[in-house]
LUMTORMAR-414483 format. One record per residue (C-alpha): residue number from 1; residue in one letter; y, x, z. Coordinates in Angstrom, 1 decimal. Example, Ala and Ser with C-alpha at 12.3 -4.5 7.8 and 13.67 -1.06 7.14 Angstrom:
REM LUMTORMAR-414483
+-----+--------+--------+--------+--------+
| num | residu |     c2 |     c1 |     c3 |
+-----+--------+--------+--------+--------+
|   1 |      A |   -4.5 |   12.3 |    7.8 |
|   2 |      S |   -1.1 |   13.7 |    7.1 |
+-----+--------+--------+--------+--------+
This chain:
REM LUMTORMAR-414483
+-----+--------+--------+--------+--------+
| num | residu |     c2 |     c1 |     c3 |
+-----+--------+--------+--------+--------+
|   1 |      X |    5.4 |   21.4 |  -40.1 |
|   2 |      X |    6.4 |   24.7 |  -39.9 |
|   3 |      X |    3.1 |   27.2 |  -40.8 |
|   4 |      X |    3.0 |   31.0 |  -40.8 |
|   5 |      X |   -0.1 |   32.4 |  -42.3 |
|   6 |      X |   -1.4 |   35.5 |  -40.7 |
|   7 |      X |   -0.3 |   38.9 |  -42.4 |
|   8 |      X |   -3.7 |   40.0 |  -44.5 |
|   9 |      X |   -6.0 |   42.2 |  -43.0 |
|  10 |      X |   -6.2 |   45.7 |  -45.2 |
|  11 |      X |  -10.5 |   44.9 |  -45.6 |
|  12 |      X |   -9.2 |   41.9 |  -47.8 |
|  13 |      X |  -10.2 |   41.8 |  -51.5 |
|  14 |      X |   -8.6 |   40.0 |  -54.4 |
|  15 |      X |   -9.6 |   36.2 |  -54.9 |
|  16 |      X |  -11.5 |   35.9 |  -58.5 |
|  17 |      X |   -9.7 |   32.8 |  -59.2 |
|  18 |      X |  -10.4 |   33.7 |  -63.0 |
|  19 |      X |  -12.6 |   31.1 |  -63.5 |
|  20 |      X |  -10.7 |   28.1 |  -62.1 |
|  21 |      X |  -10.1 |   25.5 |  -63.5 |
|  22 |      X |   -9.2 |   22.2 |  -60.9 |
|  23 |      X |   -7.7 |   22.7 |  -57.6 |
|  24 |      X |   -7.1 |   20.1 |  -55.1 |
|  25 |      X |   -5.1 |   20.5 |  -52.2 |
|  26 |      X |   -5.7 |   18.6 |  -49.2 |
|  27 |      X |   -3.2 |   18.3 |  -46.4 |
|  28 |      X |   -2.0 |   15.9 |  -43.3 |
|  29 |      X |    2.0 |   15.8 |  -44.3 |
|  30 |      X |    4.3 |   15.8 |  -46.9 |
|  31 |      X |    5.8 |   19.9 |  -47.0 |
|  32 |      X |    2.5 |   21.2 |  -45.5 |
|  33 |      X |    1.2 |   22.9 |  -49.0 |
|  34 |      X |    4.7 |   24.4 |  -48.9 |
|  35 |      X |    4.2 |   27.3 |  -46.7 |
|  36 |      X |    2.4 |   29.8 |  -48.6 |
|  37 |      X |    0.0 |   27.7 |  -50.5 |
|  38 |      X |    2.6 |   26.4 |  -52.7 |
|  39 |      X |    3.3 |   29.8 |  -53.7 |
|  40 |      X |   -0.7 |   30.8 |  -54.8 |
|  41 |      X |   -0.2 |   27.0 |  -56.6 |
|  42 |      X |    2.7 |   28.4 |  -58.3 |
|  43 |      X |    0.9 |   30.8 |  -59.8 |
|  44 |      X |   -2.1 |   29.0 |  -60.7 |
|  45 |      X |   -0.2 |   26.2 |  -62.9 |
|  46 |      X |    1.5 |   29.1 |  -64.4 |
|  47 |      X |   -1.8 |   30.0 |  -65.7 |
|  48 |      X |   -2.9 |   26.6 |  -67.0 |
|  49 |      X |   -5.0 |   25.8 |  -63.7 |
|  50 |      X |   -4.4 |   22.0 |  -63.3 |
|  51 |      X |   -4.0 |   21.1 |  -59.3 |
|  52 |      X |   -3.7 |   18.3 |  -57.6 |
|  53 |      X |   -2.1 |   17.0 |  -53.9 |
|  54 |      X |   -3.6 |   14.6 |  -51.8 |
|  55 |      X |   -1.2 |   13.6 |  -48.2 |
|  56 |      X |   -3.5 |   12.1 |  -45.8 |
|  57 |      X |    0.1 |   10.8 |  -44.2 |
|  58 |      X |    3.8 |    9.8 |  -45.9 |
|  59 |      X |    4.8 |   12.0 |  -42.8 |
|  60 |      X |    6.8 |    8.9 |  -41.4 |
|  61 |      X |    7.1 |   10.0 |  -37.8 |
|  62 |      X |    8.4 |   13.3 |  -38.5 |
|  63 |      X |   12.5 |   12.6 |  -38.6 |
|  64 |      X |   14.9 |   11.5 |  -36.8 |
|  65 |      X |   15.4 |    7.6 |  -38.6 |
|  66 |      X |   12.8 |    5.2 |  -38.9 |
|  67 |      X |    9.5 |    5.3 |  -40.4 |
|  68 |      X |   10.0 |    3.1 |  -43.0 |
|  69 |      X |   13.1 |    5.2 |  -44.2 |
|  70 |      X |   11.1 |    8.4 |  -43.7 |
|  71 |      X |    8.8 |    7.6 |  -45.8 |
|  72 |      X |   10.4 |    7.1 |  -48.8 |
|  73 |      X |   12.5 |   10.0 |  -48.3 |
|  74 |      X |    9.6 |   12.5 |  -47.6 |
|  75 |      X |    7.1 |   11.0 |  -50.8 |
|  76 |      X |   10.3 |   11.2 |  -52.8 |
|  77 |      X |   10.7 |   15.3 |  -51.5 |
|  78 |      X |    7.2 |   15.6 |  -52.0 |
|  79 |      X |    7.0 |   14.4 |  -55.5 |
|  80 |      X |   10.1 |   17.1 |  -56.1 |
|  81 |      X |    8.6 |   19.3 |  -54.7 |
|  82 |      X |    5.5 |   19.2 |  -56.6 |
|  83 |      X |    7.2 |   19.2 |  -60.1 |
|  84 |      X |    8.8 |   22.4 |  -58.9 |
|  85 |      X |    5.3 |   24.3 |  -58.9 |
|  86 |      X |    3.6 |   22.3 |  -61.3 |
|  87 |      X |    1.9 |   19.5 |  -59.9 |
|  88 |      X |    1.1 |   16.1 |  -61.4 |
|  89 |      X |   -1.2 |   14.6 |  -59.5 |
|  90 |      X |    0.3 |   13.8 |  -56.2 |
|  91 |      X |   -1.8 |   10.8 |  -53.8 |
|  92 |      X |   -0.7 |    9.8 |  -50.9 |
|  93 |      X |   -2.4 |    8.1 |  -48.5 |
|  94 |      X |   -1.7 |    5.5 |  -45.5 |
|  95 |      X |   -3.4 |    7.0 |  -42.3 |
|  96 |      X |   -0.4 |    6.7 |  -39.7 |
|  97 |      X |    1.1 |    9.8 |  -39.2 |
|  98 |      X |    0.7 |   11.5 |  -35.8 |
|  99 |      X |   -2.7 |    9.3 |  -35.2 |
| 100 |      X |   -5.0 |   10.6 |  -37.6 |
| 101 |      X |   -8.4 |   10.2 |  -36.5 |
| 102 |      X |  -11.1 |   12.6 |  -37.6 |
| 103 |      X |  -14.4 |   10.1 |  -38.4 |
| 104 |      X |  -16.1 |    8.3 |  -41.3 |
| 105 |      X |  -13.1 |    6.6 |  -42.5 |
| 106 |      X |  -11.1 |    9.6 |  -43.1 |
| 107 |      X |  -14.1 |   11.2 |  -44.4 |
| 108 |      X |  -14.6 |    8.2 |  -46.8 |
| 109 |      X |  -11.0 |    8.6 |  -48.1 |
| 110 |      X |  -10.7 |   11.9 |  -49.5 |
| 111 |      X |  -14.4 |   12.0 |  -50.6 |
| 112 |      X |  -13.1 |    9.0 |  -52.9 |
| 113 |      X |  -10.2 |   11.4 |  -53.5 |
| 114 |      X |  -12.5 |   14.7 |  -54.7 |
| 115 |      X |  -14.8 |   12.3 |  -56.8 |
| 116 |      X |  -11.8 |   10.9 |  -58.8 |
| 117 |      X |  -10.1 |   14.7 |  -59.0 |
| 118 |      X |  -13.6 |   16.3 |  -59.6 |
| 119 |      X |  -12.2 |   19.7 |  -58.6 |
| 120 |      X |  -13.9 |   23.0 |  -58.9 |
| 121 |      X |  -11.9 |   24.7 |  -56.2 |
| 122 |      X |  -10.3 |   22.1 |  -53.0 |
| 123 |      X |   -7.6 |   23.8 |  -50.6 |
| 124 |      X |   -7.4 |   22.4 |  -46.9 |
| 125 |      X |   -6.7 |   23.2 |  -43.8 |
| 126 |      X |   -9.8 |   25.2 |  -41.0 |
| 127 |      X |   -9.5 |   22.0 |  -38.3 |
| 128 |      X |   -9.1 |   24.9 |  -36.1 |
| 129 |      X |   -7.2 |   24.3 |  -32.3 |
| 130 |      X |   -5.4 |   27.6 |  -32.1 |
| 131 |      X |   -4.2 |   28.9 |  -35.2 |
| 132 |      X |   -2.2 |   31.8 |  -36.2 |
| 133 |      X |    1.6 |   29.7 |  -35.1 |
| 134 |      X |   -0.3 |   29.1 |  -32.2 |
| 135 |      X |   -1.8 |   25.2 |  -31.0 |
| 136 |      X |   -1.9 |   23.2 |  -34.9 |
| 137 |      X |   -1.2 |   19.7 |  -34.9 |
| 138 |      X |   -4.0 |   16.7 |  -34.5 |
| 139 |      X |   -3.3 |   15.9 |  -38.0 |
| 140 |      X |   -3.8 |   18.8 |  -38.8 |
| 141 |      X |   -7.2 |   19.8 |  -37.3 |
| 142 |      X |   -8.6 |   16.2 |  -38.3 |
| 143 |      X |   -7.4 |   16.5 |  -42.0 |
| 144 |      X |   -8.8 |   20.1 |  -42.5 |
| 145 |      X |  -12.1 |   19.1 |  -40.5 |
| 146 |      X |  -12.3 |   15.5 |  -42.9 |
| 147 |      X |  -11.8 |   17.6 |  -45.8 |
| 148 |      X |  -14.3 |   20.4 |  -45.2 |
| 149 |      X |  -17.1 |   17.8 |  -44.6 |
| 150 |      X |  -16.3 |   15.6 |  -47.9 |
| 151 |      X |  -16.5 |   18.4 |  -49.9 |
| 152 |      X |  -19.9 |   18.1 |  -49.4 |
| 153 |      X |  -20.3 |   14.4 |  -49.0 |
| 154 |      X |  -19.0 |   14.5 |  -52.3 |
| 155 |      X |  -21.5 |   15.5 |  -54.0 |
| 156 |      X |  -24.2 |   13.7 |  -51.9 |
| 157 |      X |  -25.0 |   10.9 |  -54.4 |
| 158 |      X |  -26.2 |    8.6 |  -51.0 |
| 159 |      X |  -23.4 |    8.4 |  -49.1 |
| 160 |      X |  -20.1 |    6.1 |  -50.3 |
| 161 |      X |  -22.1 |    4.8 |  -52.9 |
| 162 |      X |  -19.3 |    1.8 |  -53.0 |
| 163 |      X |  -17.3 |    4.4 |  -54.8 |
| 164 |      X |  -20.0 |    4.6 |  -58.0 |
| 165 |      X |  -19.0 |    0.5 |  -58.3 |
| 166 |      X |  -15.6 |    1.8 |  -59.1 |
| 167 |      X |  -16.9 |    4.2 |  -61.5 |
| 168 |      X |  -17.2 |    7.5 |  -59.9 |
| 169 |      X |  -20.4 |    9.6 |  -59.5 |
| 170 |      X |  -20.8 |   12.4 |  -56.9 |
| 171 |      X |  -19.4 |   15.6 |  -57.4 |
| 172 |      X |  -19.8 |   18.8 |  -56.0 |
| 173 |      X |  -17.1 |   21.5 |  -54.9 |
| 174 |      X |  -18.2 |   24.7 |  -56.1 |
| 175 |      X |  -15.5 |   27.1 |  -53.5 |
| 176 |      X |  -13.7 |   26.1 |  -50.4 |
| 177 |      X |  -10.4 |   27.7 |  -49.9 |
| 178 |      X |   -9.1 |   27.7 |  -45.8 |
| 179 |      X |   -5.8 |   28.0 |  -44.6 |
| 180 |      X |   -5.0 |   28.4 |  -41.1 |
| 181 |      X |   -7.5 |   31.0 |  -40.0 |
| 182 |      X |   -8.5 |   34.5 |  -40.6 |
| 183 |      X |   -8.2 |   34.8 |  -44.1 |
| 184 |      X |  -11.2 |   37.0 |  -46.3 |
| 185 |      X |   -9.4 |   37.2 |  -50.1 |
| 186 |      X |   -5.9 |   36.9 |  -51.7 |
| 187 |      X |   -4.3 |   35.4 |  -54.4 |
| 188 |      X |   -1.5 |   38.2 |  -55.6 |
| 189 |      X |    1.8 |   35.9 |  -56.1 |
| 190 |      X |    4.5 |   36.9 |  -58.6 |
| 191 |      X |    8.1 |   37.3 |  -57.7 |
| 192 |      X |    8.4 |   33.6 |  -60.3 |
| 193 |      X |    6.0 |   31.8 |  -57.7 |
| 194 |      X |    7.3 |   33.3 |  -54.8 |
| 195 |      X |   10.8 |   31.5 |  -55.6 |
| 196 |      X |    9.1 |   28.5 |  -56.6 |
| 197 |      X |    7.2 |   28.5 |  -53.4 |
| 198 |      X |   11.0 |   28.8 |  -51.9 |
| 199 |      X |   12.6 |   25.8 |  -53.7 |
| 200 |      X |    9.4 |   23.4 |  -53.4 |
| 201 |      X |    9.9 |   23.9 |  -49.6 |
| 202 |      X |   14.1 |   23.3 |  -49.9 |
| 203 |      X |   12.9 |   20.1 |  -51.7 |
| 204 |      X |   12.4 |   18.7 |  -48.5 |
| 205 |      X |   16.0 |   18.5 |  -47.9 |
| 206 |      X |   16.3 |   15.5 |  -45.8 |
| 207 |      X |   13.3 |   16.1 |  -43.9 |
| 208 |      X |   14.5 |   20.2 |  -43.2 |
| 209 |      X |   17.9 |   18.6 |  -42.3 |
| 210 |      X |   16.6 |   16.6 |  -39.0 |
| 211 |      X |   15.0 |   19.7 |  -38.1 |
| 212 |      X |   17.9 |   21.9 |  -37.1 |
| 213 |      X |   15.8 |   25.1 |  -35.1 |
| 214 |      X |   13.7 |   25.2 |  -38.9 |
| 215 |      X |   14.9 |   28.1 |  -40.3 |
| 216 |      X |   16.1 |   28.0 |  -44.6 |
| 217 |      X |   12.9 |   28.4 |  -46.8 |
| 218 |      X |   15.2 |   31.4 |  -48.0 |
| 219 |      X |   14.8 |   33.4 |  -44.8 |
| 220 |      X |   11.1 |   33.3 |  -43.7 |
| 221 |      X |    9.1 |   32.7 |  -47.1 |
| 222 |      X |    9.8 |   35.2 |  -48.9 |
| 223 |      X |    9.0 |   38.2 |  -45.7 |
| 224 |      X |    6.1 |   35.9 |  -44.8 |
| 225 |      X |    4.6 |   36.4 |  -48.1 |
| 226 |      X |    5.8 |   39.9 |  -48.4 |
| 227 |      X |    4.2 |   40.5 |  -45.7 |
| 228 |      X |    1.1 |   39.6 |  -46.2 |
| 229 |      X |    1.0 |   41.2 |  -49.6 |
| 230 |      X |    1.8 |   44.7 |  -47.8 |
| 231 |      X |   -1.7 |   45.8 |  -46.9 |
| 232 |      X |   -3.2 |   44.3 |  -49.9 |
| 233 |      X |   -0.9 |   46.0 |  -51.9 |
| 234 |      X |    0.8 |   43.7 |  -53.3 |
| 235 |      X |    4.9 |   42.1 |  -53.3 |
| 236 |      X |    3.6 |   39.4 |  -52.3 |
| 237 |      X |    0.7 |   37.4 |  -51.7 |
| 238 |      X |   -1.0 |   34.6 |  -49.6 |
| 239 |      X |   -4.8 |   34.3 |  -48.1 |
| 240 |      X |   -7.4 |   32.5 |  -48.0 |
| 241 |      X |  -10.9 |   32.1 |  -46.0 |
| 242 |      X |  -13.1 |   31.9 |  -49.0 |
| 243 |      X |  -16.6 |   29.6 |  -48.6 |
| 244 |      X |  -18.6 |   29.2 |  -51.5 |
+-----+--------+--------+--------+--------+
């Protein structure tokens, strides 16, 4: 799905990611980390910062074949696409794709999915209706949404207590990084992680390929992370609504 994060406001301030040491990404499809986050992910790997995908969807009903097809093409892309910035852990799940349903069960899912991680720092989505590409996909507003509420179900040691049979304990997500709305901090991205950014997007060659209005990774990442690095003074950079 095509995402264009808002250029940065000049009042923005430098994220201190200096301290991180786990991230988790959460997102509805395979390719969504791959506009803009990828690149800030990029740049965290590079540093030794371990991070982690979890795909609430195999994005089957997003080409122009059948699902089953899709969705080995798309985990395969999104596996590629994660080597390509750095990241091992890649979990995908099986809520149907273009029927995600914010409620318990999703909730349920990807608390399971921050207990097992135990990141410090989890990336996802605002759950927001309009957003700045304009009206964001249900899957996208019940992933974010899901996501932001089992960050703190987490760590709330009486709720999914099936999940401490397994072995798991509660955990608690210290910061809350949103994409998808008005951002408050940046991560500065290097020229490195702005063309890895670029090639974990073209990863998703097949899926790009039934989508012939998408325009090449080549010709919109790179001046939509320029341009949000511009008034924070930066080559490039991407934002983020910081919540502690």
């Amino acid at each position: 799905m095509v995402e264009h994060p808002s250029p940065l406001s000049p009042s923005l301030v430098p994220l201190d990611d200096g301290a991180f040491q786990r991230v988790l990404v959460i997102v509805a499809h395979p390719d969504d980390a791959e506009y803009g986050t990828s690149a800030a992910v990029a740049e965290w790997t590079s540093r030794g910062i371990e991070v982690g995908y979890v795909l609430a969807t195999g994005g089957e009903a997003g080409m122009q074949r059948p699902p089953a097809e899709a969705y080995q093409l798309r985990a395969a892309e999104q596996r590629a696409a994660c080597d390509i910035v750095g990241v091992n852990h890649l979990r995908i799940l099986d809520f149907p794709d273009g029927m995600v349903e914010y409620g318990v069960a999703l909730r349920k899912a990807l608390t399971y999915e921050i207990r097992a991680f135990q990141p410090d720092v989890l990336v996802t989505g605002s759950g927001e209706l309009v957003v700045p590409w304009g009206l964001d996909h249900p899957d996208h507003r019940a992933v974010g949404l899901a996501a932001i509420d089992a960050s703190r179900d987490a760590g709330n040691r009486w709720l999914f207590t099936e999940h401490f049979d397994e072995g798991l304990g509660p955990w608690q997500v210290s910061t809350l990084l949103l994409t998808g709305t008005e951002p408050t901090h940046f991560v500065s991205v290097s020229k490195a992680s702005m063309d890895k950014s670029v090639a974990s997007l073209a990863a998703h060659k097949h899926y790009l390929a039934d989508l012939p209005d998408h325009p090449a990774p080549e010709a919109f990442i790179p001046p939509m992370l320029a341009a949000m690095g511009e008034p924070a003074g930066v080559p490039y950079a991407m934002g983020f609504a910081v919540h502690e």
